[in-house]
N, CA and C of each residue as an Amber inpcrd file, in Angstrom:
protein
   228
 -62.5870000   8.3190000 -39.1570000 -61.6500000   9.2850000 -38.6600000
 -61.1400000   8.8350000 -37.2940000 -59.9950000   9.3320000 -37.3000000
 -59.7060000   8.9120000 -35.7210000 -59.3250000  10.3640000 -34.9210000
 -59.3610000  10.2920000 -33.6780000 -59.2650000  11.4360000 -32.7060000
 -58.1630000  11.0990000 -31.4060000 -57.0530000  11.6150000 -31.2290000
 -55.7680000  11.9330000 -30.2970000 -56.7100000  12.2150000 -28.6530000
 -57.1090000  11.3150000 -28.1170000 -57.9580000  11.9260000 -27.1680000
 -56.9710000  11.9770000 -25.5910000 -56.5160000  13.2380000 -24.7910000
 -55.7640000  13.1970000 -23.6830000 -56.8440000  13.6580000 -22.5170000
 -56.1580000  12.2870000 -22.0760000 -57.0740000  12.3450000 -20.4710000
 -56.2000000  12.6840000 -19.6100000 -56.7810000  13.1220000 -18.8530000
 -55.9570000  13.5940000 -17.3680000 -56.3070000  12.8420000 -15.7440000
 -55.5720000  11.7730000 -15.5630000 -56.2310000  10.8260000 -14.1520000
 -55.3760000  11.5870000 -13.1230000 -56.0640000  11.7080000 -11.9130000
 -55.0930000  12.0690000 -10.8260000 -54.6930000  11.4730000  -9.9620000
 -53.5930000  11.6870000  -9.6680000 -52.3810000  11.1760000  -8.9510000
 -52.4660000  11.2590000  -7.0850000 -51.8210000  10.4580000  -6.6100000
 -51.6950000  10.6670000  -5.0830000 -50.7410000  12.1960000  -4.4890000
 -50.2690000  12.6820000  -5.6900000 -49.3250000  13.8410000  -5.6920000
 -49.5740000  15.0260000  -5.4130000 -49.4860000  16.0240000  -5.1720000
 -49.9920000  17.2720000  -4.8290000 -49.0230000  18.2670000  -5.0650000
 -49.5160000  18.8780000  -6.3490000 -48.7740000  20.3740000  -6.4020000
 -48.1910000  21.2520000  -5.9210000 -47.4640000  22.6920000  -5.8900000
 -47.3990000  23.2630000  -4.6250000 -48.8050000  24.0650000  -3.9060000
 -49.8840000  24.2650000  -5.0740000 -50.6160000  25.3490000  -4.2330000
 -52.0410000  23.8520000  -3.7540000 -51.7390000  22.5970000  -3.8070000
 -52.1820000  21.4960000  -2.8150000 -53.2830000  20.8500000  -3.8930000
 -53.1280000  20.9910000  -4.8470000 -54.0060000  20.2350000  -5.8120000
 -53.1760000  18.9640000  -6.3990000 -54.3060000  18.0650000  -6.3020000
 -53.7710000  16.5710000  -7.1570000 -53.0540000  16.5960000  -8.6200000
 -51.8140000  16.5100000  -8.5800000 -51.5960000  16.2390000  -9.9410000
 -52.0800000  15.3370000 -10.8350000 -52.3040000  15.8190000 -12.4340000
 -52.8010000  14.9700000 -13.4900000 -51.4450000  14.1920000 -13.9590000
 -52.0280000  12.7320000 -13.7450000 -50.8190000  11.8700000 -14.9700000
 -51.8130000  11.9960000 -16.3020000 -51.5340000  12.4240000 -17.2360000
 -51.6780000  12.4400000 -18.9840000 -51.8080000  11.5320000 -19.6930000
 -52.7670000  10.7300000 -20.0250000 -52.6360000   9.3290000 -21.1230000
 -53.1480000   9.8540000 -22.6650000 -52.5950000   9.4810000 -23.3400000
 -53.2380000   9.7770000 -24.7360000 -54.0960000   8.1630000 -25.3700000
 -54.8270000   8.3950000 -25.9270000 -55.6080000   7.3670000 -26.6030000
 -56.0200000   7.8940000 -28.2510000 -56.3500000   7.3910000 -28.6530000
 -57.2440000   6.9250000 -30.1790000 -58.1030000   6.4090000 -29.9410000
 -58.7800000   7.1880000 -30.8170000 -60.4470000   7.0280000 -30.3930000
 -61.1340000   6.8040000 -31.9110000 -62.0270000   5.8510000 -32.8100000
 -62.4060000   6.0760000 -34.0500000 -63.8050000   6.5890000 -33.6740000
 -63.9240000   7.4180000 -34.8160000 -65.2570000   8.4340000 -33.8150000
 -65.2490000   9.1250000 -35.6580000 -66.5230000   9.5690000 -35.8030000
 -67.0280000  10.7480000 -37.1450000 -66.8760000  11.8080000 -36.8210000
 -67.2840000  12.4210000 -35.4200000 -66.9260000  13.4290000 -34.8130000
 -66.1590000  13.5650000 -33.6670000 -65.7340000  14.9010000 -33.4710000
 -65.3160000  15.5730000 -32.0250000 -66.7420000  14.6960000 -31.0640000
 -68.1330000  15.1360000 -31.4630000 -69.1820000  14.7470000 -30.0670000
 -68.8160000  13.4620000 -29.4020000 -68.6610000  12.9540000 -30.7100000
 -68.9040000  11.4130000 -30.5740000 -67.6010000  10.4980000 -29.7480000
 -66.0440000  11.4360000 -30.5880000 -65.0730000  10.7750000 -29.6470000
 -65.3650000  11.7040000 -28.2280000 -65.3060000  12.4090000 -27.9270000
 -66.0560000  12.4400000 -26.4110000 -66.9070000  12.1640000 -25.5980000
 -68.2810000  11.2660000 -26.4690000 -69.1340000  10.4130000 -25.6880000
 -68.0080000   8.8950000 -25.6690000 -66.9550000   8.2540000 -26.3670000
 -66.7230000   7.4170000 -26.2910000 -65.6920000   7.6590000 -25.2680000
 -64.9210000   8.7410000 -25.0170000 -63.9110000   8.9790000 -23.9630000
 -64.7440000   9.0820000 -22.7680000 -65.5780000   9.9230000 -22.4020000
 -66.2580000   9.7500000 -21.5250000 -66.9900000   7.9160000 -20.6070000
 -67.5760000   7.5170000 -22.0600000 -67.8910000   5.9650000 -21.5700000
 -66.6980000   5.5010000 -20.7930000 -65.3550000   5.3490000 -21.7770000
 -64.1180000   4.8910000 -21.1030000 -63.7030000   4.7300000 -19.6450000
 -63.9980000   6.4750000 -19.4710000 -63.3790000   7.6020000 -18.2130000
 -64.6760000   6.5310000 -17.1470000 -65.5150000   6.1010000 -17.5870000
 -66.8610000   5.9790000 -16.5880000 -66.1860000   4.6070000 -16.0830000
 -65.7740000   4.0930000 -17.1910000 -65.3050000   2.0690000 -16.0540000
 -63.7270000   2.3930000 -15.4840000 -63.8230000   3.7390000 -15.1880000
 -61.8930000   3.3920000 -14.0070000 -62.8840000   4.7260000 -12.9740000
 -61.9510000   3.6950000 -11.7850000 -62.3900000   4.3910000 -10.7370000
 -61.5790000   5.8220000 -10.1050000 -60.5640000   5.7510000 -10.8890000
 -60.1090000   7.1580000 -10.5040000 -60.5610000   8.1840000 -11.1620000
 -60.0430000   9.5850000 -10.5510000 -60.8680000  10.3680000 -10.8950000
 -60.2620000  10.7970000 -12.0650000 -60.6990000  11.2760000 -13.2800000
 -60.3150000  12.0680000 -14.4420000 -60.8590000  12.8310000 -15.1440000
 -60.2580000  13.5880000 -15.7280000 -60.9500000  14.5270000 -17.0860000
 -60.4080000  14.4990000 -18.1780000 -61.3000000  14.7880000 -19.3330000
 -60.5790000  14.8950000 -20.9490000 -59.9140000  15.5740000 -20.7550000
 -58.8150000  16.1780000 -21.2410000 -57.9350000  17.5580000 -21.4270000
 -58.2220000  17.5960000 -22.8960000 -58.1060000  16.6230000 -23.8870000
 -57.8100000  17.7060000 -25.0710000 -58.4270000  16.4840000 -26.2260000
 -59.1230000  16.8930000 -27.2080000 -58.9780000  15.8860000 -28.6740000
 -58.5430000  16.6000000 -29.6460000 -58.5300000  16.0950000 -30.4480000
 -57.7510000  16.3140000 -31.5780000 -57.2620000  15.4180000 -32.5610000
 -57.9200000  16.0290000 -33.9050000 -58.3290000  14.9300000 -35.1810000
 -56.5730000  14.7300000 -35.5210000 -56.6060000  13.0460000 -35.9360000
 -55.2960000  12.9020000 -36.6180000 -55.1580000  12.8710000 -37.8710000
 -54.0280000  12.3880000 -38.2280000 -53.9150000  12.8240000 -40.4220000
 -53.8360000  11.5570000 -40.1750000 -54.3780000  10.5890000 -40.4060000
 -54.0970000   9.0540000 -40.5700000 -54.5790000   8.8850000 -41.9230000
 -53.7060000   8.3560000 -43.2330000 -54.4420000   7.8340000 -44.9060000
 -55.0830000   6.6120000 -44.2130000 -54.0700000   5.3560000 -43.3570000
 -54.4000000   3.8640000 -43.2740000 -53.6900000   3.4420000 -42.2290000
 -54.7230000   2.7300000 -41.9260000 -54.1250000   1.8680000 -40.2420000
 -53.9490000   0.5850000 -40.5970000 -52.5670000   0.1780000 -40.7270000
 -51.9840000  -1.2420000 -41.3400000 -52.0720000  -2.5920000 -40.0380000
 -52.8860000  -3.0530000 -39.9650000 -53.1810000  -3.9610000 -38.7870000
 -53.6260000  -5.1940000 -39.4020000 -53.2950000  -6.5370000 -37.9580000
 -53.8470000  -8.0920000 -38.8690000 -55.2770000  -7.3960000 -39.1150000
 -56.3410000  -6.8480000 -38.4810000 -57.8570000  -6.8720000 -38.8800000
 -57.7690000  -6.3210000 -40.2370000 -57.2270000  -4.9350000 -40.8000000
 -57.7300000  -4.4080000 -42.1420000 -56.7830000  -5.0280000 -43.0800000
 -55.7250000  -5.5000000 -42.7180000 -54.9640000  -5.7780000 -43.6760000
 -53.9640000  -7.0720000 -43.0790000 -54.4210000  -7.9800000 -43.2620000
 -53.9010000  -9.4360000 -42.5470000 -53.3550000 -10.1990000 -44.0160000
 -53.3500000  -9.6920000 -45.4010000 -51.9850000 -10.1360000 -46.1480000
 -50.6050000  -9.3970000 -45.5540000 -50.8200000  -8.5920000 -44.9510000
 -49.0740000  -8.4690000 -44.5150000 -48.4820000  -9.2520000 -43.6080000
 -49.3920000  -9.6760000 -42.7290000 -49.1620000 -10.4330000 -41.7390000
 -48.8610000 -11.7440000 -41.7090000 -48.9830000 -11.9610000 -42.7800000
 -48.3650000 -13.8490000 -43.2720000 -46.9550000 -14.1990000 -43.4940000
């Protein structure tokens, strides 16, 4: 399964009521579960030195991920 995982890193920016704004990245995460893509977002979040938080996961409808690794006859 894969998981839509949005992180939130913050910015040098500051809101109006003086809080750091979040820039938003989305990732894919292959994970069995919700726990699990959040222990792997978390690992991620741990090797950058800015500061961040998950904001959101969320399972995708993916049938097949057409890439050279699973499928490298298309790629010839």
């Amino acid at each position: 399964m894969h998981y839509l995982v949005t992180i939130g890193y913050e910015t040098e920016q500051m809101d109006r009521a003086g809080n750091p704004r979040l820039q938003k990245l989305k990732y894919v995460v292959e994970a069995e579960t919700v726990e699990e893509a959040t222990i792997v977002a978390s690992k991620y979040r741990a090797g950058d030195v800015r500061s961040s938080e998950s904001i959101a996961i969320a399972k995708m409808q993916i049938e097949c991920i057409i890439d050279k690794n699973n499928t490298p006859e298309y790629y010839k």
